[in-house]
N, C-alpha and C positions, 0 to 999 in steps of 0.2 A: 282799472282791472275790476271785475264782476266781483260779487258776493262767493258766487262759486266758486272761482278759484283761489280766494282768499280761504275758504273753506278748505280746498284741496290742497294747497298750501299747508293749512295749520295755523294760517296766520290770524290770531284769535284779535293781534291787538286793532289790526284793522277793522273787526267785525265788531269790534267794542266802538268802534267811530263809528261805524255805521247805525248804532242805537241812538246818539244822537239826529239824526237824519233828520231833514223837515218830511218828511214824504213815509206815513205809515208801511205802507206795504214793505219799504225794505227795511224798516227797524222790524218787523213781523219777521221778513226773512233772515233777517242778519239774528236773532231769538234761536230761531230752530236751528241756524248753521253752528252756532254755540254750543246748543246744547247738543250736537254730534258731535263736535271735536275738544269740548271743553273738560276738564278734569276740575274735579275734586280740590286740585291741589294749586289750583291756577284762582286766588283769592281776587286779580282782579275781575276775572268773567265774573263769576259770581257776584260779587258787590254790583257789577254792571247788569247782571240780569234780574238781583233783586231791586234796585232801582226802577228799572223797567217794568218789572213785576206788582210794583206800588204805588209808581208815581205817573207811568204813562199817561196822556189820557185817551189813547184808542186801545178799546177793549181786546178786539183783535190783537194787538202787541201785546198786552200785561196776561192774557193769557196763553200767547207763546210763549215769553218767561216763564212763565210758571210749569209749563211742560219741559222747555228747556234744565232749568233746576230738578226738575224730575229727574232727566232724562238723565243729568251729570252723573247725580249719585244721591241718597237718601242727605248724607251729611248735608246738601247743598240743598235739598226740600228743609232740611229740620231747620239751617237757618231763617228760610223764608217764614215759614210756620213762626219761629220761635218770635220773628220781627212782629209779624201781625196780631198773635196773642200775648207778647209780652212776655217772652221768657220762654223757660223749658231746661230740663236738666237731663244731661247724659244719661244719670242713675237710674232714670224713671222706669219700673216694670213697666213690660209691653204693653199688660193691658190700661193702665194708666194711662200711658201715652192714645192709646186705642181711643178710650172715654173721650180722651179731649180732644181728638180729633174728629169724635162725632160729634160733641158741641159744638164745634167750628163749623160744622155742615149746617147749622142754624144762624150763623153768623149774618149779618146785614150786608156784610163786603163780597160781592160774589169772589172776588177772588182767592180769599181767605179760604169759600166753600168749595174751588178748585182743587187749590192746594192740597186741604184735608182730604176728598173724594180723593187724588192720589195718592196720597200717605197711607190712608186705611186700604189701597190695595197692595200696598204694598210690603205691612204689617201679616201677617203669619198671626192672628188673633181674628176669631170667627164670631164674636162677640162685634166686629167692626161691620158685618155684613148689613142688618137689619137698620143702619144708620143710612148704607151707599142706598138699600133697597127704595129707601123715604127719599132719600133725593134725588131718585128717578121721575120724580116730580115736581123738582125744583122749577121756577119762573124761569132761570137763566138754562140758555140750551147749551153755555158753555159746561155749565156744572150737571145736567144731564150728561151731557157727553161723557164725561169723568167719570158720572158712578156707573155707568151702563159699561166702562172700560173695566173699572174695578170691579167690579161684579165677576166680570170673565174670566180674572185672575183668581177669584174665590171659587169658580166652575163650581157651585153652590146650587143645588137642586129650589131653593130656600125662594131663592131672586127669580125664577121661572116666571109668574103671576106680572112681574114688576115688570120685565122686559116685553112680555108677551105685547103687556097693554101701549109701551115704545113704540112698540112694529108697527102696529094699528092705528096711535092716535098722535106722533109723534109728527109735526110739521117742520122738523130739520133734518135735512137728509144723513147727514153724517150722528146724528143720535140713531137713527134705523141703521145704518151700518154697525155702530158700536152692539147696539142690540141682539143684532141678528150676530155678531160674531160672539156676543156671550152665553147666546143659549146655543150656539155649536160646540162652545170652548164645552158649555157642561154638560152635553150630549148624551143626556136620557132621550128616551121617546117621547115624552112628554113635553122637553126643551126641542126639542126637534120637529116635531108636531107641527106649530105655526114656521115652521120654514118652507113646509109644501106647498105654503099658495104663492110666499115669494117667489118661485121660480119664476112666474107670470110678471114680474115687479116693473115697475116702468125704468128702475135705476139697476144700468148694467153689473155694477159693484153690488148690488145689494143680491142678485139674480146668482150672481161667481162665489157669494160667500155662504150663500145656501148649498147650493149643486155642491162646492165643496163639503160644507157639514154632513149631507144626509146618507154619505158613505157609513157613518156612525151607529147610523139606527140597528136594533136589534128583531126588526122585522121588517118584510118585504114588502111593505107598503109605497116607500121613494121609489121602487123599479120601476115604475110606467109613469110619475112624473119625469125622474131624470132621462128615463128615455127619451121622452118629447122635449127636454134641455138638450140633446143632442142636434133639435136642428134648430136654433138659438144663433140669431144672427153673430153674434160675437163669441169668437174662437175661444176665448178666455174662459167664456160658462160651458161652453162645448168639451173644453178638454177638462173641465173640473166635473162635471157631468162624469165623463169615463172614469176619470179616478174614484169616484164616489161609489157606482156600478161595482168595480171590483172591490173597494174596500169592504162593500155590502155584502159579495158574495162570503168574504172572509167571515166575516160577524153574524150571518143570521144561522140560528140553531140548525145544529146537524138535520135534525127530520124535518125541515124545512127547506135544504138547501136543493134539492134535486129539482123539485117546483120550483124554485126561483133561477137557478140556470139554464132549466125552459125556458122561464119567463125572459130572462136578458136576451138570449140569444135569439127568442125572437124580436123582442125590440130591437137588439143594435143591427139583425140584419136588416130592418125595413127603414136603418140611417143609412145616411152620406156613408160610404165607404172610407173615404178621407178623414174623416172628423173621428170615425172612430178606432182608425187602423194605427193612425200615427202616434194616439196618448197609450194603447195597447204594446207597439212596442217599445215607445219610451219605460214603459212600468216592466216589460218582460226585461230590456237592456238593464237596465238602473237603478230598479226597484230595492229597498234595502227587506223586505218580508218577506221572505220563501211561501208563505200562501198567496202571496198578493202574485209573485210571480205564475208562483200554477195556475192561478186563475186567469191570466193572461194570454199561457201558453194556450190554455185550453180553449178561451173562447176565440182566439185567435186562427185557430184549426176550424171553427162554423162558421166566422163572419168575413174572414178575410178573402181577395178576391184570390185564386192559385196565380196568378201572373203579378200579384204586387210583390216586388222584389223586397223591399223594405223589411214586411210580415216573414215573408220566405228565410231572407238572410239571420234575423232575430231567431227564430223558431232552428236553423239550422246551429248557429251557435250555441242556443241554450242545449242543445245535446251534450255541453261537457258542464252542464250549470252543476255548483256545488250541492244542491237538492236534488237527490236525485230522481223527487217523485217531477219534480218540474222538468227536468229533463226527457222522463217516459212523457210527460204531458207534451213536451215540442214533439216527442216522434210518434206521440199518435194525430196530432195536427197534421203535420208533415205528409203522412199515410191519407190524409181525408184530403187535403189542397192537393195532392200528385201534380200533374203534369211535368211540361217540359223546365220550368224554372225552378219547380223543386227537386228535378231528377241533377239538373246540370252542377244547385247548388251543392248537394249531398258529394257528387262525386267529385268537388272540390276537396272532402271531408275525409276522404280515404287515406292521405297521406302518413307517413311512421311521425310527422310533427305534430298531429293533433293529439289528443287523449286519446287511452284506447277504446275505455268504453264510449266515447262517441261515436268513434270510427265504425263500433259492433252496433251502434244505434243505427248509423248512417248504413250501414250496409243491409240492415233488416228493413229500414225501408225501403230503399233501392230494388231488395227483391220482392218487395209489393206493389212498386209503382213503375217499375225500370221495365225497357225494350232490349233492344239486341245490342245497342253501345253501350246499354248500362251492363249487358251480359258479357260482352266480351271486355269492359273495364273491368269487372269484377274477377274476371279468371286471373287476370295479372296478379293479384290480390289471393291467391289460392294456398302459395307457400308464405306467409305473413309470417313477420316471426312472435305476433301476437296469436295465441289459441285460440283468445274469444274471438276474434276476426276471422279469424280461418275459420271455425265452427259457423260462422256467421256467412262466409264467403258459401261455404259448401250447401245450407241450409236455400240460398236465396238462390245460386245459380240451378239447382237440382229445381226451385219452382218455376226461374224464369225458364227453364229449356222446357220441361213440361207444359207452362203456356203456350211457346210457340210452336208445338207439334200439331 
C-alpha cells in the first residue's frame, strides 16, 4: 500500500515505518504525510519525527521533520527546539523565548536554524523579525526558505529590503517563491513594487504568485502589466491576473478610479475573450466582496462577447444579487451586450418565482433591447400582481410599441 493512502487512512504507524526506509525520498515523504495527519497528542509520531529531524543523515529528510513538527503543533516544534538547545521552560515570557530563538538562528546546526526561523514566525513578538530578516542570508537555502516564510507571517514592511534582494539574487527557486509570497503577504507598494518585473519570470509559480499579489497595490501602476499576464501561456497566472485586475479596481483611490477602468477595459478588451470572461464570472457568481462583485458585473457589460452565454446567464442572475448597486451594475451590462441571448435569457426571468425586483430589472431591460416576442411576452405580464413589475411592464411596452411604428 502507498504512503498516500496510508496517509488517507490516518494510518500514522505505518508512516512511522516508512522513516526507517533505506530509500530518502520516501522517509522525506512519509515526514510531510506526518506532519498532515499527525497530532500533538500522538507521542509516538513525534519522538519519530524528532528522530528524524536530528539524526537523519539526508538533509532533505531532517528538514521535512522539522516542518512536519511545525506543522503538528508549536508544542511538538518546542520539543525539537528544546532537544537541540537543551532545555526550555513552559513559563518562559514570549519574548525570552523570542531571544533564544534568535540565537538559535546563529547556531552551527542548520537544523536548529530551521527550526528557530519557524518558531519566531510563529511567536506573536516583533522583536523576532530583525533576527528571520539576517537569515535571509543564511549559507543553507533550507534556512532561507524559512525566514523568507516567516517574514510573510510577520507581513512586516521592516523585511521589504531583505526579500527584495531573494527575488534578485536568490539561486533556489523555492526561496524566490517564499519571497515573492512574503512581500505580497505584506503588500505595500513598495513590497509590491519588485513583483512587476516577475510577471516576465521564467518559473510559472513564481509568475501566479505575483499577478495574484498586485491586485493589492494602491495605485494603477499593475494594470498594463497584469494585462499582458493575461495572455500568459498558463491558465493559472491568467486567471490570477483577472482577479488582481478587479481586486485593483477595489483598492485604488476614489479620484483615480474612472482612469483606471478606462484603462482595464481597454486592456481586457484586446485579451482572449476566454481567459478573461470565465475568472469574471467566476468572481460575479462567488465572489464573497460586494465591490469585487460590481466590478465584475460592470466590466463584464464592455468586454464580454453578447452571445457568450456563460457572461449572459451570471449578469442575468446577479439581477436578484443581495447588493443592490451590483445588481443595477448586471442590468446596465445586460442593456450594453443586448441581442438575442440576452433578450431570451431575461425573459426566462419574468416568472412570479424569481424576485421581484429582478423581474422589474429584467423587464427594463427587455424594453431596451426587446423586439416584438419580447413585446408581446411582456403584455402577458401587464396584470402582475407585483406593482413594480407592472409599472415596469407599462414603461417598456409604451417604448417597444413606439419603436416599431
Amino acid at each position: 500500500m502507498s504512503l498516500y493512502q496510508h496517509a488517507r487512512d490516518g494510518n500514522a504507524e505505518r508512516l512511522r515505518d516508512a522513516l526507517g526506509s533505506d530509500s530518502a525520498a520516501v522517509r522525506r515523504r512519509a515526514a510531510e504525510f506526518l506532519g498532515e495527519i499527525g497530532e500533538e497528542s500522538d507521542q509516538p509520531t513525534v519522538d519519530g519525527l524528532l528522530r528524524a529531524a536530528t539524526t537523519d543523515d539526508d538533509p532533505e529528510v531532517r528538514g521535512a521533520a522539522v516542518d512536519a513538527l511545525d506543522e503538528i503543533g508549536e508544542a511538538a516544534l518546542q520539543q525539537l527546539l528544546e532537544e537541540l538547545t537543551g532545555g526550555g521552560s513552559d513559563s518562559e515570557a514570549e519574548w525570552v523565548t523570542a531571544r533564544k530563538f534568535a540565537r538559535a538562528l546563529e547556531a552551527d546546526r542548520p537544523e536548529l536554524r530551521m527550526a528557530a526561523a519557524n518558531a519566531l514566525g510563529r511567536l506573536d513578538d516583533a522583536s523576532g523579525l530583525q533576527p528571520l530578516v539576517g537569515a535571509l542570508d543564511d549559507e543553507d537555502a533550507r534556512v532561507r526558505l524559512r525566514a523568507a516564510q516567516a517574514c510573510g507571517t510577520f507581513a512586516d514592511a521592516r523585511a521589504v529590503p531583505g526579500l527584495r534582494e531573494r527575488l534578485g539574487d536568490d539561486d533556489d527557486s523555492r526561496v524566490r517563491r517564499a519571497a515573492a509570497n512574503a512581500l505580497g503577504a505584506i503588500g505595500t507598494d513598495e513590497a509590491l513594487s519588485p513583483l512587476l518585473d516577475l510577471l516576465d519570470d521564467g518559473d510559472e509559480s513564481i509568475r501566479r504568485i505575483a499577478a495574484g499579489a498586485l491586485g493589492k497595490a494602491s495605485n494603477p501602476e499593475p494594470v498594463e502589466p497584469l494585462a499582458r499576464a493575461l495572455g500568459d501561456e498558463s491558465a493559472v497566472v491568467r486567471n490570477a491576473a483577472v482577479y488582481s485586475v478587479i481586486e485593483l479596481l477595489s483598492n485604488v483611490p476614489t479620484q483615480q478610479s474612472h482612469a483606471v477602468r478606462d484603462q482595464v477595459v481597454s486592456e481586457l478588451k484586446a485579451a482572449d475573450d476566454a481567459t478573461v470572461v470565465e475568472p469574471l464570472v467566476e468572481i460575479l457568481t462567488d465572489g464573497q466582496q460586494s465591490r469585487q462583485r460590481r466590478n465584475a458585473a460592470w466590466i463584464l457589460g464592455r468586454v464580454a462577447d453578447p452571445d457568450t452565454s456563460t457572461a449572459v446567464e451570471a449578469l442575468a442572475d446577479a439581477l436578484a444579487d443581495e447588493d443592490p448597486q451590483t445588481a443595477q451594475f448586471a442590468a446596465t451590462s445586460l442593456k450594453s451586450l443586448g441581442g438575442p441571448v440576452v433578450e431570451d435569457r431575461l425573459l426566462d426571468k419574468l416568472g412570479p418565482e424569481h424576485p421581484e425586483d429582478a423581474r422589474a430589472k429584467a423587464v427594463f431591460v427587455l424594453g431596451q433591447i426587446g423586439g416584438q416576442e419580447t413585446l408581446n411576452r411582456l403584455e402577458e405580464y401587464a396584470d402582475d400582481d407585483s406593482q413594480a413589475v407592472r409599472k415596469r411592464v407599462f414603461s417598456a411596452v409604451s417604448k417597444l410599441r413606439a419603436g416599431g411604428t
